[in-house]
N, C-alpha and C positions, 0 to 999 in steps of 0.2 A: 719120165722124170726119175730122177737117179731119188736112192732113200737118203731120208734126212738122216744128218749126224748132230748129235745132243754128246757136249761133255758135262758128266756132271762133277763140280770141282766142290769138294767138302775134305775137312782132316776127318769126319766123324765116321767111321767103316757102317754104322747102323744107319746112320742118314741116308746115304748113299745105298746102302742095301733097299733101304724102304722106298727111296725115289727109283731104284732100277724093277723091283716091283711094279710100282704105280705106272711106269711105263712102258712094261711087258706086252701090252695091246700094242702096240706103236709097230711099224714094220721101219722101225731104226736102225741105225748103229750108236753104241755106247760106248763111251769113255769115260775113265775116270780119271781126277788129277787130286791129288792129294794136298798142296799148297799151292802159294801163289805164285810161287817158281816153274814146281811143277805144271801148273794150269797154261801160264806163258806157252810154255816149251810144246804141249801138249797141244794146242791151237795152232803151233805153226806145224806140225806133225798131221795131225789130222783133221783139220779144216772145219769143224762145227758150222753148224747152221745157228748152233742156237747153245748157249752157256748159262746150265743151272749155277748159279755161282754163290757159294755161300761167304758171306762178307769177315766173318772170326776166324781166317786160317793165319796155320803160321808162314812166317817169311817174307810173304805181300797180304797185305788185306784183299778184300775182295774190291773195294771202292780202289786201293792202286791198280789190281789188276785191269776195273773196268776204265778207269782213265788210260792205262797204256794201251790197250784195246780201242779204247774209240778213238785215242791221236793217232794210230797209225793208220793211212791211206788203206793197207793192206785187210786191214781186220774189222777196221770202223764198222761194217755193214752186219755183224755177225750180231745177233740176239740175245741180248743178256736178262736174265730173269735171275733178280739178286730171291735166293732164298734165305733168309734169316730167321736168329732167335730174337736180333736186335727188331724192336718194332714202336721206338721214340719217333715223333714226328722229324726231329731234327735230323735222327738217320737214315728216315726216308728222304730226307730235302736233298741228305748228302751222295745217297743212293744216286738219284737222279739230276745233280750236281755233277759224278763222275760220268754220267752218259747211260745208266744203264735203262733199258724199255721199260720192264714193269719189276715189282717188286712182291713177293709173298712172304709172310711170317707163318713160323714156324709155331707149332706143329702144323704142318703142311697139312692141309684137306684135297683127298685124291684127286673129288672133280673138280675142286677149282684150280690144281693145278694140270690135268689133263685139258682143262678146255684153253688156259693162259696158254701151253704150249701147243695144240692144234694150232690155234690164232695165230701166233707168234712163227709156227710153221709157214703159215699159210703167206702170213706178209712178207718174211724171207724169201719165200720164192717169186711171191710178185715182183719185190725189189731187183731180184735176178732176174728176171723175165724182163724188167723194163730197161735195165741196166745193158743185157743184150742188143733189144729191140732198138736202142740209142746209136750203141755200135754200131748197128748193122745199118742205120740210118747214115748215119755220119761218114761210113766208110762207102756207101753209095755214093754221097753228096760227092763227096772226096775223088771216086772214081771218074762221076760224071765233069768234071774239070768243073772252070770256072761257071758261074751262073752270067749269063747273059739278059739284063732285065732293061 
């Protein structure tokens, strides 16, 4: 299995120091995206498995980002763990209104965001794995001509 990739998209250079930290155990790859343009751009560049995505940046929020993210076909599948300082129920509702998986408030606690993102790893690759497994199904059926019953 190829290493996972984690962008973590924050304007805060300390945030982003502290999450790249926390996730120094990880046999990853890291990216960083500075806004929500930035983060865009950066997704289609290097393909994340999984996006720390903090929802107060400038240019796009985090909740447009996660909505342009989950309408496209292309990206929809990718993991988003909104990190925030916002932690109102309403912007949790909205959090997960725009598509994203789970949400943490900030100040971040190490373990419970190392175990969100093992998890969150792990489903990512399931979803890959069955996503293939579908393919490879279908393109059998496909080969095998029509079904005679």
């Amino acid at each position: 299995m190829s290493k996972s990739k984690i962008l973590i998209a924050d304007d805060n250079p300390t945030n982003v120091e502290l999450l790249e930290v926390y996730l120094s155990g990880y046999d990853c790859e890291i990216a960083v995206a500075v806004d929500g343009r930035d983060t865009l751009d950066k997704v289609a560049e290097f393909r994340p498995d999984l996006i720390l995505l903090d929802i107060m940046m400038p240019k796009l929020s985090g909740f447009e980002v996660c909505e342009q993210l989950k309408a496209d076909p292309k990206t929809k599948n990718i993991m988003i763990l909104m990190v925030t300082a916002l932690n109102e129920l309403g912007d949790i509702e909205r959090a997960v209104a725009a598509g994203c998986n789970d949400f943490l408030s900030k100040p971040v606690n190490k373990l419970e965001l190392t175990k969100r993102v093992e998890n969150m790893l792990k489903l990512r690759h399931i979803t890959d794995e069955n996503e293939r497994l579908r393919r490879y199904i279908d393109d059998m059926e496909d080969a095998s001509g029509p079904r005679k019953d």
